[in-house]
C-alpha positions as CSV (number, residue, x, y, z in Angstrom):
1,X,38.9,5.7,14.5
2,X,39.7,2.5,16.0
3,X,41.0,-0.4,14.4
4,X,40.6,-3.7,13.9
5,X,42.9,-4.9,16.6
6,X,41.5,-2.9,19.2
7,X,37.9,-3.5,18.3
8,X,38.9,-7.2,18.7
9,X,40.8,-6.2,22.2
10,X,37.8,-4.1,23.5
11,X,35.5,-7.1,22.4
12,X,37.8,-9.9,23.5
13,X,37.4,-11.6,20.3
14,X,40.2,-13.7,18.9
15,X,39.1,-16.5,17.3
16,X,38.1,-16.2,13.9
17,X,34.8,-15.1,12.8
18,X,32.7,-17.7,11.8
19,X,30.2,-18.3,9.4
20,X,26.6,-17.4,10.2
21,X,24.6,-20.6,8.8
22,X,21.6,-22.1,10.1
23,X,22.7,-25.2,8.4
24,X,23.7,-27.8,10.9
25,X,22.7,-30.9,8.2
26,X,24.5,-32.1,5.0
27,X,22.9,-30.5,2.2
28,X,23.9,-31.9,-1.3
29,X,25.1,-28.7,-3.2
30,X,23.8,-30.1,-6.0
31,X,20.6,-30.1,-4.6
32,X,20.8,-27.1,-3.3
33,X,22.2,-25.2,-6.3
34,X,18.9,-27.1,-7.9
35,X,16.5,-25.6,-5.6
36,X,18.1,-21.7,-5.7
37,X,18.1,-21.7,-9.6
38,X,14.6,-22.7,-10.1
39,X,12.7,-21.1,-7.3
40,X,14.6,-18.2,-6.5
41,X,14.4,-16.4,-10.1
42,X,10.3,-16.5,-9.1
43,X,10.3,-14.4,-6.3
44,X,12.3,-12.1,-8.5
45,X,9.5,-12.1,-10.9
46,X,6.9,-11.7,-8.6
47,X,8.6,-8.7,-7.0
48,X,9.3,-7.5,-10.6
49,X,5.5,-7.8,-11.0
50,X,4.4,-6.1,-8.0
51,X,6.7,-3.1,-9.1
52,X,5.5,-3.2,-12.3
53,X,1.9,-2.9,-11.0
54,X,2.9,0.2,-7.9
55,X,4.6,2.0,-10.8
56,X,1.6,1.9,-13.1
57,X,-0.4,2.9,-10.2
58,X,2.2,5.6,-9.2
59,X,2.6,7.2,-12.1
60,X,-1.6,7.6,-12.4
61,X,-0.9,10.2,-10.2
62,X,0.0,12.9,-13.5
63,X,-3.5,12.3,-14.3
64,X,-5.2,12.2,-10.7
65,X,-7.6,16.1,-10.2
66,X,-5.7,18.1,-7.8
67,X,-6.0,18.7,-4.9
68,X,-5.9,14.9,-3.4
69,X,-7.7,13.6,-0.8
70,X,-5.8,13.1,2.5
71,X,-7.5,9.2,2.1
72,X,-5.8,8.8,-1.6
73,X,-2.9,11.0,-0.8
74,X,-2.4,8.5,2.2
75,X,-3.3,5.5,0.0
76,X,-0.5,6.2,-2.6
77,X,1.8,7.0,-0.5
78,X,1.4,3.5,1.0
79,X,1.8,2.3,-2.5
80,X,4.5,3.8,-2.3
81,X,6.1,1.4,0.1
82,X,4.9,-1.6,-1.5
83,X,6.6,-0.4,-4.6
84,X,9.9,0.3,-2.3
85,X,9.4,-3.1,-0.4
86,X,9.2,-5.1,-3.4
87,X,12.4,-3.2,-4.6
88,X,14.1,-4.1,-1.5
89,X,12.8,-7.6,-1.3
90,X,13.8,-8.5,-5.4
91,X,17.3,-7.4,-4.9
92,X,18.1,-9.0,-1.6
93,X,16.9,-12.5,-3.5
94,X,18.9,-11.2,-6.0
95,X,22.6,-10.7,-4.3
96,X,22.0,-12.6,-1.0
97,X,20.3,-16.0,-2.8
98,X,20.6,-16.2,-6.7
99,X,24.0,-15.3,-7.1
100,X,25.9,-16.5,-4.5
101,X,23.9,-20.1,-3.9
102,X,23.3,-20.3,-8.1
103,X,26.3,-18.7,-9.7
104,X,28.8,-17.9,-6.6
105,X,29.0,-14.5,-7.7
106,X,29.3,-12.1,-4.6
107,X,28.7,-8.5,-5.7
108,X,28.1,-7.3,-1.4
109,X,30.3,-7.4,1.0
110,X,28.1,-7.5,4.9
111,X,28.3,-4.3,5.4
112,X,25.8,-3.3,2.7
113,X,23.8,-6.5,3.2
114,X,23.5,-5.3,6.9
115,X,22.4,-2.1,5.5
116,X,19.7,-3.2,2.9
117,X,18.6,-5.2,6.2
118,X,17.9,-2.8,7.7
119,X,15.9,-0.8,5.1
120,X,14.1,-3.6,4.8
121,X,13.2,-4.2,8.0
122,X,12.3,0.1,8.0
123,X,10.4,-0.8,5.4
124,X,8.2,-3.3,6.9
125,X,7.5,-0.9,9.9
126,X,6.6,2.1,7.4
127,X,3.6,0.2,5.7
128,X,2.5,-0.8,9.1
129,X,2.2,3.4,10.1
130,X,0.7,3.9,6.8
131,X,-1.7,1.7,8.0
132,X,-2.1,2.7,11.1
133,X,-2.9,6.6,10.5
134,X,-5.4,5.2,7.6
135,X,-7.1,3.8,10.5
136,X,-7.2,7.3,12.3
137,X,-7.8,8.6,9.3
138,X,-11.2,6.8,8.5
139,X,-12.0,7.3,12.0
140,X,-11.8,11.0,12.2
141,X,-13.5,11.0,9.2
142,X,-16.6,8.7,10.4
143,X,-16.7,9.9,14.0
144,X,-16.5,13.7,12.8
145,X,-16.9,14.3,9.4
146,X,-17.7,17.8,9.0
147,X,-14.6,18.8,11.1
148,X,-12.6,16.5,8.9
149,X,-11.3,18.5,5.8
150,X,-9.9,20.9,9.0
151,X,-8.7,18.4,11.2
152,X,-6.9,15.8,8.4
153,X,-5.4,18.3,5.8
154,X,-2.7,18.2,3.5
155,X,0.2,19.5,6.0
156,X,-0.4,17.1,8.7
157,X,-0.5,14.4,6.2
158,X,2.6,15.1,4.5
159,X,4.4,15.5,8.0
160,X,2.8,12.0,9.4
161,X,4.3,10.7,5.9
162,X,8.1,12.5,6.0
163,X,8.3,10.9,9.2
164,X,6.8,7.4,8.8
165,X,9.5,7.3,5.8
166,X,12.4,8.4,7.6
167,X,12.4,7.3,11.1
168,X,12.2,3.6,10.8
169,X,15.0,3.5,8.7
170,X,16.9,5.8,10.4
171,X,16.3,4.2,13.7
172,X,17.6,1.0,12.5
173,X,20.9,1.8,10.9
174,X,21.3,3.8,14.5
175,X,20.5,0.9,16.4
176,X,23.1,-1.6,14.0
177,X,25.7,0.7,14.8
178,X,25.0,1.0,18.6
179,X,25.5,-2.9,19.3
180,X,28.8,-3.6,20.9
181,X,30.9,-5.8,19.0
182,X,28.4,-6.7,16.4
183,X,27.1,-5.1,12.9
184,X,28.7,-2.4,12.2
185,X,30.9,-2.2,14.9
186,X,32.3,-5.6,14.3
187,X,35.3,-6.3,12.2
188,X,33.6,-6.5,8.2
189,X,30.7,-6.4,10.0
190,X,30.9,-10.2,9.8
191,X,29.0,-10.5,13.1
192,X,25.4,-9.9,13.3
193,X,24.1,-12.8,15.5
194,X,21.8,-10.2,17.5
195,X,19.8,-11.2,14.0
196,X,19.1,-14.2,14.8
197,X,17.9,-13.9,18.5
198,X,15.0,-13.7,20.4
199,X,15.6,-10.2,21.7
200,X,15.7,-8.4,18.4
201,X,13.4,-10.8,16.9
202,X,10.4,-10.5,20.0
203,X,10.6,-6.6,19.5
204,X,10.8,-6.0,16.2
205,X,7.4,-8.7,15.8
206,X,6.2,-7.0,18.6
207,X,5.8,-3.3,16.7
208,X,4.1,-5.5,14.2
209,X,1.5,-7.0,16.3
210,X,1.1,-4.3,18.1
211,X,0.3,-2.2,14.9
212,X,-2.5,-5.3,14.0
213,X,-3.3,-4.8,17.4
214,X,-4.4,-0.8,17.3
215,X,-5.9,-1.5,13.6
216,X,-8.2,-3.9,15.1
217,X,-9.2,-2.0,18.2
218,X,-9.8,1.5,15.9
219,X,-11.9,-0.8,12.8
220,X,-13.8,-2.6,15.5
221,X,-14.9,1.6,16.6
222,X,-15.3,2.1,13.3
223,X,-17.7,-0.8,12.6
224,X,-20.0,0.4,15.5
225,X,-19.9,4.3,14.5
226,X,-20.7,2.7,11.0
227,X,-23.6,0.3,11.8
228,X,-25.2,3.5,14.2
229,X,-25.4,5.8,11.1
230,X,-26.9,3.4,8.9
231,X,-29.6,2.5,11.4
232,X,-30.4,6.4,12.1
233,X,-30.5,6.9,8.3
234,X,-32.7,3.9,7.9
235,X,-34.4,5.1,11.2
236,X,-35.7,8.6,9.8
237,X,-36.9,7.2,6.2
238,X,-38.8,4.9,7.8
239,X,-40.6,7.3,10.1
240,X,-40.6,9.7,7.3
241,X,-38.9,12.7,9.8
242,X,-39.5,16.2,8.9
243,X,-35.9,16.9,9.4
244,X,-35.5,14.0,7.2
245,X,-37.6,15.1,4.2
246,X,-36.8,18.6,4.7
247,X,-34.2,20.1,2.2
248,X,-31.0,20.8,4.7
249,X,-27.3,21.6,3.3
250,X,-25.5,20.1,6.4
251,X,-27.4,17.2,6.6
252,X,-26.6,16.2,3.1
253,X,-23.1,17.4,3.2
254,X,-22.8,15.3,6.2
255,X,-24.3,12.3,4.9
256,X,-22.0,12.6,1.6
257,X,-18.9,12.6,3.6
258,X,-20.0,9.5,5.5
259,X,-20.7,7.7,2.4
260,X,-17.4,8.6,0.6
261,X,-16.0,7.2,3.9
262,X,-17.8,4.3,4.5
263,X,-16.6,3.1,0.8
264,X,-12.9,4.4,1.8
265,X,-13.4,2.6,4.9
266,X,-14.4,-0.9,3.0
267,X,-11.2,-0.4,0.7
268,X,-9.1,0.3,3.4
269,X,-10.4,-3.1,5.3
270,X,-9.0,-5.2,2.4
271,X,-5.7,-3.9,2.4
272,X,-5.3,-5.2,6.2
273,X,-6.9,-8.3,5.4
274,X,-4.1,-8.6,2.6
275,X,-1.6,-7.2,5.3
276,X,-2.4,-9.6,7.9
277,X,-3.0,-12.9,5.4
278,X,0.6,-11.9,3.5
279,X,2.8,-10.4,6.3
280,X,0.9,-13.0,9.4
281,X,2.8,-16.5,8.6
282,X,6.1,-14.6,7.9
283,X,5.9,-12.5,11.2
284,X,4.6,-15.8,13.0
285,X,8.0,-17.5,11.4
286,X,10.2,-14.4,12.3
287,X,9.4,-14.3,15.8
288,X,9.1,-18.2,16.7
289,X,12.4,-19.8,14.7
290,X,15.7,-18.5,15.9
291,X,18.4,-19.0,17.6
292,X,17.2,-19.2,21.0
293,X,13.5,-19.5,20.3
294,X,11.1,-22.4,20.9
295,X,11.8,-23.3,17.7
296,X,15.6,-23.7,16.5
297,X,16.9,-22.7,13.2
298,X,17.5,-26.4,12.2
299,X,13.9,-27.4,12.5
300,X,13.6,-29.1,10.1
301,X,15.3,-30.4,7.1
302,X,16.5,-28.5,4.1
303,X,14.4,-29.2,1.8
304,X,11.3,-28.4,4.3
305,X,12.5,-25.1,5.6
306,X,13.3,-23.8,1.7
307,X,10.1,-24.6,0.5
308,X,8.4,-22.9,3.7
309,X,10.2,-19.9,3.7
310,X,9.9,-19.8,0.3
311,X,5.3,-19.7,0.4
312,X,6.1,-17.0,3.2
313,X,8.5,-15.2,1.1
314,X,5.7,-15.7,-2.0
315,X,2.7,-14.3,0.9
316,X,4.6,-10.6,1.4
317,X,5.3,-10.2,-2.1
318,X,1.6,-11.2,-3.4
319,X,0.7,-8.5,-0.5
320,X,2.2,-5.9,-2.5
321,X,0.6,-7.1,-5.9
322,X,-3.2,-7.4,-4.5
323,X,-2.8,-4.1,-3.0
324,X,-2.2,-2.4,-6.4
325,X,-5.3,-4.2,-7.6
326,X,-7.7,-3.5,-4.6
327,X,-6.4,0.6,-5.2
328,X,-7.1,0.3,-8.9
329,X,-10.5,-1.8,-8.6
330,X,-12.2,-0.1,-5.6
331,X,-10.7,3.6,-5.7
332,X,-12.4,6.0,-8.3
333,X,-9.9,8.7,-8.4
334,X,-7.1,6.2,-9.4
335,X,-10.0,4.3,-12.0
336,X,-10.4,7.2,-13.9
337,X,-6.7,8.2,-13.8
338,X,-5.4,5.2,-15.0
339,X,-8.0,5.2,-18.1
340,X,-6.8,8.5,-18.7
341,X,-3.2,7.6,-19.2
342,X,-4.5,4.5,-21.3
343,X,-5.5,6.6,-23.4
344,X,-3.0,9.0,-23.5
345,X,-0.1,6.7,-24.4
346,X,-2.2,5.5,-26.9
347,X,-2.7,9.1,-28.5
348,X,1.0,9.1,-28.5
349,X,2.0,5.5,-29.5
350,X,-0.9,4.5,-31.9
351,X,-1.9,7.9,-33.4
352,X,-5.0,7.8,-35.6
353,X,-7.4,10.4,-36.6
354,X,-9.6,10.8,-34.2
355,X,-8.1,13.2,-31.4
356,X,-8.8,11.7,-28.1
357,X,-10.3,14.6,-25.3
358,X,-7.7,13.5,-22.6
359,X,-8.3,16.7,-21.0
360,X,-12.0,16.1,-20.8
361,X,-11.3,13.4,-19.0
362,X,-11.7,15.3,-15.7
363,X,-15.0,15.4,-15.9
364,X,-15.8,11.9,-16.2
365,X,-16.8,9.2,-13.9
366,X,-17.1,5.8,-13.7
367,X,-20.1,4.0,-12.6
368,X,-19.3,-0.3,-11.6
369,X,-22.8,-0.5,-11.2
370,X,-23.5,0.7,-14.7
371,X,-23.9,-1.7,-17.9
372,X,-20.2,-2.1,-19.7
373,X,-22.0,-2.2,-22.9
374,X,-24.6,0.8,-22.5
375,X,-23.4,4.2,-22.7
376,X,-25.6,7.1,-20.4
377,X,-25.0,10.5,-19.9
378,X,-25.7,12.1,-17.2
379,X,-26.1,15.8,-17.2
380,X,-27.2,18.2,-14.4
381,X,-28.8,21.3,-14.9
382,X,-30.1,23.7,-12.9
383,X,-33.2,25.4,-13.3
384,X,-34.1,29.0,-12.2
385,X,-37.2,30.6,-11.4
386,X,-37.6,34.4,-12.8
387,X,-40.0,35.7,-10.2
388,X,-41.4,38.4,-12.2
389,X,-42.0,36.3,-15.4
390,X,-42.6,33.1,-13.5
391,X,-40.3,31.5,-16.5
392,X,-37.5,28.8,-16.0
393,X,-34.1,28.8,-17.8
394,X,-31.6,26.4,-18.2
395,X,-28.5,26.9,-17.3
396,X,-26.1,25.5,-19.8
397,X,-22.7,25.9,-18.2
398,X,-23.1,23.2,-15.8
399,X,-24.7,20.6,-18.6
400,X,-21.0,19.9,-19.2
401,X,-20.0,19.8,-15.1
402,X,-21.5,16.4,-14.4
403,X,-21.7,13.5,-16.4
404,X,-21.4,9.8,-16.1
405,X,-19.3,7.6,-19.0
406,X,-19.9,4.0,-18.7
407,X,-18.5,2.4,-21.9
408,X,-14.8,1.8,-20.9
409,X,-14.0,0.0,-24.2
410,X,-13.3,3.4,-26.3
411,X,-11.8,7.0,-25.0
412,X,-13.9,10.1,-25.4
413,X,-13.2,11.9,-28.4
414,X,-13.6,15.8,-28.9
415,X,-17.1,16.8,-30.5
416,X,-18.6,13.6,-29.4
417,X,-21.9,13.2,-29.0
418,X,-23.6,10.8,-26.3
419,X,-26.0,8.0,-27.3
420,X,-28.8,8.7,-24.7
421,X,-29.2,12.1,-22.4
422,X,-30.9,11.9,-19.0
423,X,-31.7,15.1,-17.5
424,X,-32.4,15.5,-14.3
């Protein structure tokens, strides 16, 4: 293992190491000590938020019907990197802002700040694949969707996952200890001014743009293959087409799967918008101020560049939050499972007499378009013909199969009896 002294021989360094400030202009530390304890503890809350909110969502899973959808499986798994971003991005305000400009307390050393750099740069480039094979995802699943429960299934996704959560990461810390005479090869690993230039900067805003880049080009597809099927659809009703009207299992089966992707589709579209409106300005700022960019570090003067970097800092973290929301507001599987633990914990923390049917659950769905105050079952029976009695019978197993619930201000209780019955 080499040492110190030769690293600094090999290197030819032998003045001291200096500090790595962007400050070049008196800044009163008054001020400044002003600005880091009142603004900095609200990033922390916001991140605290957004993990609040990926955790809730997370831990819906328990009460999420197996098996999972490769769309949702995706979809929480991307969650799952908001969750991990926020993480990342709460304790580096945390150790490399709050405590050191507000308290000077010091708890890392740069080593490990070098290292939680670069997992949360990996980060960064994981939610960007996650939304990249969504993309593919929806496409596969518009452009052929009765080959898609073959072609997406569970083991592909979990392998495209493993990998978009290991190799970004992994690649990073690789490539901080491949630099000669800087990160982790430098002595404390005080020296990290590849950080701060164009080279890494371009690149690494580069993967980014380029992953906005193939989102666009694969939606844009998307958009057409969606806008041809609703204009066949419309097409044969308005013709009134035999193969239209006439009773046909693939054709409905088809037509089921392209609904349940088209609304995927539309959910998945506002996550990017809330990628590109949180991550754009910060990406934008990343790539165009640094040390030998158009635009130098010292811009500007204190007091502007903290209260910028602070609304971009504010952007990615509000990124995380609205994409909890949009999974909870427009995703059904995560709607239901989410009411389900409601109610759960309070069975558990409330009590009360009435025994809630948690594990009837499954078999309800919501309805937004439904009335919040009016409560309609739906029940689906099936009716078959006795050919030599010419007599119908109900079948009563599947009265129970399929029903809608559309009062979300009480949870089902066993034995309890709908207000109004529509058979159909």
């Amino acid at each position: 293992m080499e040492t110190v002294d030769s690293i600094n021989d090999r290197c030819n360094y032998t003045r001291p190491v200096p500090n790595n400030t962007w400050e070049n202009d008196v800044v009163d530390p008054h001020y400044s000590h002003f600005l880091y304890i009142t603004f900095t503890p609200v990033l922390i809350s916001l991140c605290v938020f957004s993990i609040i909110f990926n955790v809730i969502l997370l831990l819906s899973v328990l009460w999420i019907r197996r098996p999972l959808s490769p769309t949702l499986y995706i979809s929480l798994s991307l969650a799952g990197t908001d969750l991990y971003t926020s993480f990342l991005l709460g304790l580096s305000f945390t150790v490399n802002s709050l405590l050191p400009e507000g308290f000077q307390v010091y708890l890392m050393d740069t080593c490990t700040s070098l290292g939680l750099e670069a997992l949360r740069l990996g980060a960064i480039v994981t939610t960007a694949g996650h939304l990249i094979v969504l993309a593919f995802n929806h496409y596969i699943g518009i452009l052929r969707p009765l080959h898609y429960p073959a072609t997406v299934t569970h083991g592909t996704v979990t392998v495209f996952v493993f990998f978009l959560w290991t190799l970004p990461p992994s690649f990073l810390f690789a490539y901080f200890n491949m630099i000669p005479c800087q990160a982790f090869q430098s002595p404390q690993c005080q020296l990290y001014d590849f950080l701060k230039e164009s080279k890494f900067r371009s690149t690494f805003s580069a993967v980014l743009f380029a992953a906005l880049a193939i989102m666009g080009i694969v939606y844009y597809h998307i958009f057409i293959l969606v806008k041809k099927h609703q204009a066949s659809r419309l097409l044969y009703k308005q013709s009134g087409s035999v193969h239209f009207n006439k009773p046909n299992q693939v054709r409905r089966q088809t037509e089921s799967q392209q609904s349940k992707n088209e609304k995927a589709l539309y959910t998945t579209l506002l996550i990017v918008g809330s990628v590109v409106v949180g991550w754009m300005p910060a990406c934008l700022q990343y790539y165009l101020i640094c040390t030998d960019c158009i635009i130098q570090p010292n811009w500007a003067s204190f007091t502007v560049r903290f209260y910028t970097y602070f609304a971009t800092n504010c952007l990615v973290i509000l990124k995380s939050a609205v994409n909890s929301y949009i999974y909870a507001a427009r995703m059904q599987e995560i709607q239901v499972a989410i009411r389900k633990m409601y109610c759960t914990l309070k069975q558990k923390l409330c009590g009360g007499n009435d025994e809630m049917d948690v594990a009837g659950f499954d078999q309800y769905k919501y309805s937004r378009s439904s009335a919040k105050n009016r409560r309609t079952v739906i029940c689906r029976i099936s009716v078959h013909q006795n050919k030599d009695e010419n007599l119908t019978e109900i079948n009563q197993d599947n009265i129970n199969n399929d029903y809608e619930l559309t009062n979300f201000s009480s949870c089902p209780k066993k034995n309890e009896t709908p207000n109004t019955v529509t058979y159909l």
